[in-house]
Structure formats: C-alpha cells, structure tokens
SEFIVO-127950 format. One record per residue (C-alpha): x, y, z; residue in one letter. Coordinates in steps of 0.02 Angstrom, whole numbers, padded with zeros to 5 digits, always signed. Layout:
XYZA
...
# end
This chain:
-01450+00031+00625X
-01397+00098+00456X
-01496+00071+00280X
-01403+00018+00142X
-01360+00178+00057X
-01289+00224+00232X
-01196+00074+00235X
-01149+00114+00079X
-01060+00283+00094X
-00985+00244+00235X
-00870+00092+00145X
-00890+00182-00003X
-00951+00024-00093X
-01124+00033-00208X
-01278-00037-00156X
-01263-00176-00302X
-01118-00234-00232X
-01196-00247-00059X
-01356-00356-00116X
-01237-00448-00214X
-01141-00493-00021X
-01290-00515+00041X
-01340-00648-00110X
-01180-00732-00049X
-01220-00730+00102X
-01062-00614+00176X
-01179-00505+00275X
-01354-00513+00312X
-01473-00358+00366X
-01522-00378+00543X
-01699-00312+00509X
-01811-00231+00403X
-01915-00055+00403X
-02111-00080+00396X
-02090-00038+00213X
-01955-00183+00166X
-01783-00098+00158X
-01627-00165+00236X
-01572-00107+00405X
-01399-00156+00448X
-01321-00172+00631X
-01169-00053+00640X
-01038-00231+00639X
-01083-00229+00453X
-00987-00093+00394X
-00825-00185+00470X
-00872-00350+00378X
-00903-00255+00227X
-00722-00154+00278X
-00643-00339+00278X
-00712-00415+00131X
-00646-00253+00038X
-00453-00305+00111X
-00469-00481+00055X
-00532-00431-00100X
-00379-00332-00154X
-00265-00465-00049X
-00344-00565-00201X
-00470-00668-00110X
-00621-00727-00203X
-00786-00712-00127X
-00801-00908-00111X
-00634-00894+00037X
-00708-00716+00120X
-00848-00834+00167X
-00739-00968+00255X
-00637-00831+00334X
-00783-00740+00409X
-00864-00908+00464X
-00707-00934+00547X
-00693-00795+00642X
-00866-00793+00679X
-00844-00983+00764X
-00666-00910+00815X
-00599-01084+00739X
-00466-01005+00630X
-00374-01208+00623X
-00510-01263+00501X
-00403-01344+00369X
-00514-01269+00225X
-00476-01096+00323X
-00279-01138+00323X
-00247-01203+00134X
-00349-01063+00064X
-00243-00928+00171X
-00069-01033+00136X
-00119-01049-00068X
-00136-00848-00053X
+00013-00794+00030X
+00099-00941-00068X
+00048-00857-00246X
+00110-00678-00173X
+00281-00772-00123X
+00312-00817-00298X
+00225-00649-00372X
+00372-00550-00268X
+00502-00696-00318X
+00495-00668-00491X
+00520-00486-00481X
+00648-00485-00358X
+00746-00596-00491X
+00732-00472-00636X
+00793-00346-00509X
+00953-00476-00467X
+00978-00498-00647X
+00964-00332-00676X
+01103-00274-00558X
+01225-00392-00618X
+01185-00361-00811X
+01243-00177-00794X
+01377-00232-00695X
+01419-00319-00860X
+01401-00176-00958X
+01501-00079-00835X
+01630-00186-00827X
+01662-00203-01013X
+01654-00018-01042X
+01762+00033-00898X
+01942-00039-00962X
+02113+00068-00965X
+02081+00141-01096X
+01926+00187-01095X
+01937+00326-00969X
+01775+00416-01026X
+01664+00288-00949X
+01486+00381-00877X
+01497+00465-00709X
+01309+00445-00698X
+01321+00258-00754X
+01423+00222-00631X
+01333+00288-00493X
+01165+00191-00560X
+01254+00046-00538X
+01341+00084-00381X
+01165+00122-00318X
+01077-00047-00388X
+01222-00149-00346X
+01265-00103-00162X
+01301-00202-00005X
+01103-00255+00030X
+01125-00197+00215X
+01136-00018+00138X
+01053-00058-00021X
+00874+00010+00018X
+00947+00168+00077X
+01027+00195-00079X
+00889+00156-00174X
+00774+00270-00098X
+00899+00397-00111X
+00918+00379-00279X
+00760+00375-00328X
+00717+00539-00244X
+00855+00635-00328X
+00803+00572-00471X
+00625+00625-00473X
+00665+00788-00385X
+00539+00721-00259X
+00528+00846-00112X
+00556+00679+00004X
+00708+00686-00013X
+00735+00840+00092X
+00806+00830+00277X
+00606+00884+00362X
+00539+00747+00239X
+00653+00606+00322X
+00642+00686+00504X
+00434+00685+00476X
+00455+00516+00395X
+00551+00434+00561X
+00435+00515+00667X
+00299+00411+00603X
+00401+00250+00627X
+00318+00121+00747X
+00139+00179+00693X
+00007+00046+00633X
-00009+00079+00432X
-00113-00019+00310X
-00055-00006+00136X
-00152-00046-00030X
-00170+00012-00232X
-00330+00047-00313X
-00290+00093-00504X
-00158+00199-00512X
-00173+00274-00306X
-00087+00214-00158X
-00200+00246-00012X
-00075+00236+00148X
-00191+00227+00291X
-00107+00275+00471X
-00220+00186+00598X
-00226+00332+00751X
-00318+00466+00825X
-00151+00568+00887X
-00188+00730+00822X
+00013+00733+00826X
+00004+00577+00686X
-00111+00685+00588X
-00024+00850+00598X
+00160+00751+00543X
+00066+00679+00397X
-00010+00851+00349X
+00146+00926+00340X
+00219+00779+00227X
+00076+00811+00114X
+00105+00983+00097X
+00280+00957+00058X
+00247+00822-00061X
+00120+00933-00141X
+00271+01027-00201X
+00337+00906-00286X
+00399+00945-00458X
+00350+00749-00520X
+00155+00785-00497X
+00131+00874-00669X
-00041+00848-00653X
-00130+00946-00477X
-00245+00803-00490X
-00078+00705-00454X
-00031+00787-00305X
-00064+00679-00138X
-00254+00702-00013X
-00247+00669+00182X
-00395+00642+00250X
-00457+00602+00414X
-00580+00467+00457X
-00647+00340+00578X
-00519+00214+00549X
-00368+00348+00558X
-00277+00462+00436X
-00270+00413+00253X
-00153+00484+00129X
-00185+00468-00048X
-00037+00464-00165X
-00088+00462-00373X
+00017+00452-00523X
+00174+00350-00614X
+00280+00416-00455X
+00154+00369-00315X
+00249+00186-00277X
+00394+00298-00200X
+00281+00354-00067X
+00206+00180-00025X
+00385+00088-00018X
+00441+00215+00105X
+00284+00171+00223X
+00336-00001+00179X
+00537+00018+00219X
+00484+00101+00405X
+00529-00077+00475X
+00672-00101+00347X
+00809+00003+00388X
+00832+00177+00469X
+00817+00322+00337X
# end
C-alpha cells in the first residue's frame, strides 16, 4: 500500500492534484490508516501513469473517466468510448495537416525564389541556397534523410557523427514513448537490457558535447527507472532528438 505522498513521488504528480482525481473519481484509495490518511493499492500509480498520457494526448478529465471505465469493464466498443478517442486523434490529424502544408508551401515557394534567381545570367546564384532547397525539396522517399542530415550539419549537433547513427540504429525496433513538457522532450525507452541503457548512455554523452547546448542546463539526462530508460532532451534544439526517435520506423538512417 502506498500513502499519498508516496504515490506522489513516484508519478511525480502533487498531492493536490491527486485529491483532485480522487474528487473525480479517477482513482480511489483502497483504505485508510487508523488516523484517516489515504492508502493506495500499488495499481494506482499506473492509473495515475495513464491519466498523465492522456492528459498531454489532450484528453480532458471528463474522457480519462470513460477510458478507464472502459478498460476496467474491458468494453473498449462503448460508443461514448469510440467518438471521444476518434474526435482526439481526428483534431491531431488536422493539427499535423496544417503544418505539413506550410512545410509543402514552403518547399515550393523557395523553389520560386530559386528559380527566378538562377537564370543565365545570373551565374552567382547561392551555393548554400541551393542546397537548402535541394534538401527541402527532395524526392520524399529520401527526403527525411536529407532533412535530418541537414539539420545536424547545421546545428553542429554531435548526431550527426558516424557512432551517433550506428548507436541510433542499434536502438531501432525498441518500444519508445515520446512526449514534451515545456520546452523538454522526455524519450522514454521501455526495457530493462542493460545493453539498451548502456547505447543510450553513450548517445547522451555524445550529445552532451554538443556545441548547440549553450546552456549545461541544456545538455540532455538519462535516467533509469521502473518503466525503462528515459532521456531528457531541453532547449530550442531538443525537437531534433525526438524526430529521430520518431523517424526509427521511417526510413533507415
């Protein structure tokens, strides 16, 4: 059984927040000391863990409720249950739409540009230009690639280094959660391979190097927990790390 401030650091959520759940009715203590305080069964901390994932998924507390009473009936056809997880994912759809069309435009407006500025006789037209748009505007099979590439060279991020891409396909295949709080990625790798841990370590300490972290406070934490190995990326530059978790499945680096 754990008490509430137990409960507490373990998710790393305040007590406030948990009495506020438990006002909602999200999780409820399974007992009480002699002297009144909350004791909570150990299955709390992974309802508390999931409320936390739909939260940031943008789930109010209203829809956590129907998706735990779902899974606790294991009924997940409930047509409440359905619309509210279809409206979500529907929302994110047009969320990514819209900025996948100002990266479209984008592409073709300095192709524009480019094409404009690089006539006969205007032989002087930007090396570097070119390559941006070369880079932005590439056959979409090899167009992540690129982008990555480009956006590593241009950062002077240490990823960009052979060892960073071999330790980067070694993790391929593993189970990773990824999600932003402020301006962090946390990048958790769901294992207990000391192998896992020791690649990520390694990445860390490379990407510690890093030239874009002006700031130590910048620089990326791995940490080891329960639930697996969590890296911590901070700063303008941290989305670099977190789309290269996210372009494992994509394409072959």
């Amino acid at each position: 059984m754990l008490t509430i401030g137990e409960l507490a650091n373990r998710t790393g959520v305040r007590t406030s927040a948990l009495r506020y759940y438990e006002e909602q009715k999200l999780i409820q203590p399974a007992a009480r000391t002699a002297a009144g305080y909350r004791l909570y069964a150990e299955s709390a901390e992974q309802t508390v863990r999931f409320i936390q994932r739909a939260q940031r998924l943008g789930f109010s507390l209203t829809e956590i409720g129907l998706l735990l009473k779902g899974m606790a009936e294991g009924n997940l056809t409930d047509e409440a249950i359905l619309q509210t997880a279809e409206v979500r994912y529907l929302l994110l759809e047009q969320a990514i739409t819209a900025q996948l069309v100002l990266r479209h435009e984008l592409g073709l407006f300095l192709q524009d540009m480019h094409r404009k500025v690089a006539q006969p006789e205007s032989a002087h037209t930007s090396d570097l230009f070119t390559q941006l748009v070369h880079q932005i505007c590439s056959d979409p099979q090899t167009q992540t690639a690129r982008l990555f590439d480009w956006l590593l060279r241009k950062t002077g991020c240490e990823l960009a280094s052979h060892e960073a891409r071999d330790l980067l396909n070694q993790l391929r295949g593993q189970h990773i959660h990824i999600w932003q709080e402020a301006d962090a990625y946390h990048i958790l790798v769901v294992s207990t391979d000391p192998q896992i841990g020791h690649l990520l370590e390694t990445l860390t300490q490379l990407e510690s190097s890093c030239q874009i972290h002006t700031h130590r406070q910048q620089a990326p934490e791995l940490m080891h927990n329960h639930e697996g190995y969590l890296l911590i990326a901070r700063g303008e530059n941290a989305f670099i790390l977190a789309r290269l978790f996210l372009a494992f499945g994509e394409t072959q680096m």
